[in-house]
N, C-alpha and C positions, 0 to 999 in steps of 0.2 A: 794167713797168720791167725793163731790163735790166743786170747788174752782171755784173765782169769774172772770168773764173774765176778768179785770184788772190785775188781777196776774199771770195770763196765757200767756197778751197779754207783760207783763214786763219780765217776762224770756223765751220769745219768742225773745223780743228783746235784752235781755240781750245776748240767746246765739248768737243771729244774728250777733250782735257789736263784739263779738269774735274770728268770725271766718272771720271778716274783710269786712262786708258788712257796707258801710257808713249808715248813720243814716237814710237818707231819704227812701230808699231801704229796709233797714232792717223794718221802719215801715210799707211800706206798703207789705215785704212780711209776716210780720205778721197780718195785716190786713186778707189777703189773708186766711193764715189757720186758723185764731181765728171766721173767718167766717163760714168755716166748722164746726167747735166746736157749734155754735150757733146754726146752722140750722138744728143737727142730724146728718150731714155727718160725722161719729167721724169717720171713716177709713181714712178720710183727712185733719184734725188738724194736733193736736201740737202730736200725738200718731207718725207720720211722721217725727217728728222736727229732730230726731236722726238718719235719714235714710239720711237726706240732707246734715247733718254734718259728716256721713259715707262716705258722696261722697264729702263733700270737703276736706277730709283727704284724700282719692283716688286722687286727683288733678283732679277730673272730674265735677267739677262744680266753675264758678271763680266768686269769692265775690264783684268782682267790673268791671261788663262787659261793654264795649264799646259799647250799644244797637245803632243799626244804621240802617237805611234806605237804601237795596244795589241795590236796583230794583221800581220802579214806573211810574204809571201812573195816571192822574187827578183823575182817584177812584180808585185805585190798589198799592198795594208794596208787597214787600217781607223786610223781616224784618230780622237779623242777629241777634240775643241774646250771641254772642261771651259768649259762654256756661254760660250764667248767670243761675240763681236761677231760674226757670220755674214763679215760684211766682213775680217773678222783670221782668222777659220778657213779662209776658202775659200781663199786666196793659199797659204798655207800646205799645204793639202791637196793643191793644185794643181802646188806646187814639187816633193812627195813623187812625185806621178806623174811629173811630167817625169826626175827624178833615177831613177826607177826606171828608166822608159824609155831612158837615156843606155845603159843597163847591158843592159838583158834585150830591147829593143828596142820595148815597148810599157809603160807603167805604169797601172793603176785603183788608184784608191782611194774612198771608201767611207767615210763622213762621220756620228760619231752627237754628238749634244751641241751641237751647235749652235744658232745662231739666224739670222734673215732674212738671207741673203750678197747682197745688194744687184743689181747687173744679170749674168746669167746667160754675157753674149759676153764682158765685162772676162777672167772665167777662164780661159773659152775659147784668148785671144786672149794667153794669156801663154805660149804652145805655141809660135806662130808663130817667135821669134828664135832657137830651136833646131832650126829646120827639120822640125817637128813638126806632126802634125793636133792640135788640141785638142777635149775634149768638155766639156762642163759641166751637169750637171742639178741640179736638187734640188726637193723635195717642200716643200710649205707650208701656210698653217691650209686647213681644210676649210670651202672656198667655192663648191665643181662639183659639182652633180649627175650624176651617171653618166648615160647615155642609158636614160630609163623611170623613173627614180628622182624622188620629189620632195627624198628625204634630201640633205647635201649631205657629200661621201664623200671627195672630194679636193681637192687644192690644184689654184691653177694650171699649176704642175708643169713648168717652162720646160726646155727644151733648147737648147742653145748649142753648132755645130759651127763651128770656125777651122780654115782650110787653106791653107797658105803658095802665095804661086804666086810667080814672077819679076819680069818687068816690072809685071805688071798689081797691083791690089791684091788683097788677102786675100780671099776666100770669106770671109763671117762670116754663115752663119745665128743668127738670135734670136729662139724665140719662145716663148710659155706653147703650152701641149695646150688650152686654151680658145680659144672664139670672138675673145675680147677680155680683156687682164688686167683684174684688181680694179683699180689704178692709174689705168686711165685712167674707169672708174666715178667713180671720185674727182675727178679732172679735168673731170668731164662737171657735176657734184655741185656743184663750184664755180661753174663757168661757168652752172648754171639749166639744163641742156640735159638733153634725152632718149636713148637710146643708138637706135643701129638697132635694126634688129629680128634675132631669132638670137642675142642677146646675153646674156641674162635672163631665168629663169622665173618668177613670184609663188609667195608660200608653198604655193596648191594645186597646183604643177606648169603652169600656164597662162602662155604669152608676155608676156610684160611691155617696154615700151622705157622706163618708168623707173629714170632711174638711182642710184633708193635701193631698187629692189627688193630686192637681196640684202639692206641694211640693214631692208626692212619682215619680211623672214623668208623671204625667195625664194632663188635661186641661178643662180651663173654656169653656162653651160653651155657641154658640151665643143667641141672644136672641130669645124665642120659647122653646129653651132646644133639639128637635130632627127636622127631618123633618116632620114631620105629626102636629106637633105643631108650625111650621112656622120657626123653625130655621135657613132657607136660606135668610129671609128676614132679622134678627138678622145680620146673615152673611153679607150680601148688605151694610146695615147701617154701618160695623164699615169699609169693605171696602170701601166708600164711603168718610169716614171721615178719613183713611191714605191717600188718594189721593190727595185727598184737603192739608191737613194740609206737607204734605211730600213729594211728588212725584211732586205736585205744588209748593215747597217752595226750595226742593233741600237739605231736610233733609232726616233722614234714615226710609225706612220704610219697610212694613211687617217684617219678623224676623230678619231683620239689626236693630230692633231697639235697643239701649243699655239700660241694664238693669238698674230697679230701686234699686234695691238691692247692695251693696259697695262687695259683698265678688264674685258677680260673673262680670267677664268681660266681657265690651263690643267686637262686632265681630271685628277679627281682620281684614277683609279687608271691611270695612264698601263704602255704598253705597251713601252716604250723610252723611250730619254733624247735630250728634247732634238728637232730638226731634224734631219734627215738631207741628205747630198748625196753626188755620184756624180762624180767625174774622171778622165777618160782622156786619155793622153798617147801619141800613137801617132810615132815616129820613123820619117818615109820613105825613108829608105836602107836600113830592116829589109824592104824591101816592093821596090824599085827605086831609080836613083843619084838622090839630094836633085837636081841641075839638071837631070835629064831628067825627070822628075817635074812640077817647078816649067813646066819650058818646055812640058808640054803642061796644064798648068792654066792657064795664059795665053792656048795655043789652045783650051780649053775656053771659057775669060770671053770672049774676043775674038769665037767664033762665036755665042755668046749674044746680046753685045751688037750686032750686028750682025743680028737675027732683024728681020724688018717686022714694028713694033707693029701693034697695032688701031689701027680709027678712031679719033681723040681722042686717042689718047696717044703722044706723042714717042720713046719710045723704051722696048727692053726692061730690067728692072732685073737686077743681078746683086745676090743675099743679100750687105750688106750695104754698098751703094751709099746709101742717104739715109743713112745712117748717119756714113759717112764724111765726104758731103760736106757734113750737117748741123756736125760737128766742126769743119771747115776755118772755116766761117762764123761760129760760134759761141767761136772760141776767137781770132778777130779782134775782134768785134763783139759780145761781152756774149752772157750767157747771159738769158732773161725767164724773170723769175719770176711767177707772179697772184698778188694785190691778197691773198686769204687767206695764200698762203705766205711771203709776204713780213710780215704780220701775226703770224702766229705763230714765224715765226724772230727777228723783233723781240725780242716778247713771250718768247720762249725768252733770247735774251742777255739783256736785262734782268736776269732771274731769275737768272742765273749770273754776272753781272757780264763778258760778252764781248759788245763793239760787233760790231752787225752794219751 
């Protein structure tokens, strides 16, 4: 079934106002996930809306956080999300760097206290109208095995680069340091299906393509899939981005990090507070002039696009082409939801009193 983003983005906010997020907040964290809806990322919609209202019944996420500035320098901070909505901290976090950047010509900040901030390129992509590269990372529960490990050590641990060009559209890379996110595990879960292979190992460290592996005591693996297919670099990337996002911020990281899930508990003696996340705000006129910049990013996309695919396939892509023109489609013509998501956002208004 497919419903209109309008009606998604109204009992997104209807359950937001419920459970005590003020108005301002509540829209833009539904901004936030109605954006993954749009762009294809359905493992980080409104399919999540019931996992964040799981954790504000846990008392592990607070609907109206004191987001504050604890630490800075002319381009630097760390940022406290006083356990807000991940969704309500990361925009926030993200506005810090950009405003840094107006001033010292680049801005990072550095994110402790948080929780899940929803699709990783939305951040990114809030860079762009200032004539801005944007970055966006962040660290999450410990679902990756490291390349040789059966433990499982890391999050999927996304990175999200936005870069303005001219005529053409934005550069928007989006991805996890993993093979595949947890997300689409879920999607695979629903649907009865099995993942490829390279995706999953079983609890003794052994390939696996089912996709309740990580749920039977197995793990995501990094990206590559093994070692002979680059798996350690997969490995690098998502340690790379706890670092940053947690160990630099003084949030919890590798397997301190607390879960996204309501029914399992965070570690009891945790190592920092909260989620961590990482944004960079780079202004390119600190670097060369904003439209000569712009005009050879466009001759960058334009000779891309113009590369002879392979047999079978039509054409080459530029990072963040389905995306885009997934949204055009999707924001004409209904966004689909499956038969479970739709079940349990049901089942979630009911309980609150908001028609879905």
């Amino acid at each position: 079934m497919t419903y209109s983003y309008e009606q998604l983005h109204a009992f997104t906010l209807g359950m937001l106002s419920k459970i005590g997020c003020p108005a301002d907040q509540a829209k833009t964290a539904a901004d936030v996930l109605l954006s993954a809806d749009l762009r294809g990322v359905d493992s980080h919609g409104v399919a999540r809306l019931s996992g964040y209202v799981r954790l504000w019944e846990k008392g592990r996420i607070n609907p109206t956080p004191n987001m504050r500035v604890v630490h800075e320098t002319p381009s630097t901070a760390v940022v406290d999300g006083d356990g807000g909505l991940g969704l309500v901290v990361a925009p926030y976090a993200m506005k810090v760097a950009i405003e840094k950047a107006k001033i010292a010509g680049t801005g990072w900040v550095s994110v402790k206290n948080s929780n899940h901030y929803g699709i990783a390129g939305y951040h990114a992509m809030q860079a762009l109208d200032h004539d801005m590269i944007g970055i966006s990372l962040t660290n999450a529960s410990p679902l990756v095995a490291p390349t040789f490990s059966q433990e499982r050590l890391l999050g999927t641990n996304p990175i999200a680069v936005a870069i303005p060009a001219k005529n053409q559209p934005p550069f928007v890379a989006d991805m996890a340091t993993t093979t595949a996110a947890n997300g689409k595990l879920e999607i695979l879960q629903r649907k009865g299906m099995d993942t490829p292979s390279g995706w999953v190992q079983d609890k003794d460290g052994n390939p696996t393509t089912s996709a309740n592996g990580v749920k039977d005591g197995g793990a995501l693996l990094p990206l590559g899939g093994d070692r002979e297919h680059g798996s350690h670099k997969g490995y690098a990337l998502g340690s790379i981005v706890d670092i940053f996002s947690a160990v630099l911020s003084g949030a919890n990281y590798g397997p301190w990090v607390p879960p996204f899930v309501a029914f399992l508990e965070p570690d009891p003696n945790p190592v920092g507070e909260g989620i961590g996340h990482f944004f960079g705000a780079m202004r390119v006129d600190a670097f060369r002039p904003a439209d000569e910049f712009k005009a050879h990013m466009d001759n960058w996309i334009t000779r891309f696009r113009e590369a002879k695919p392979t047999p079978g396939n039509e054409k080459v892509l530029i990072p963040g082409d389905p995306e885009r023109e997934l949204e055009a489609i999707r924001m004409k013509h209904g966004i689909p939801l499956l038969d479970p998501v739709v079940k349990d956002l049901t089942e979630l208004g009911e309980r609150f009193g908001v028609k879905f």
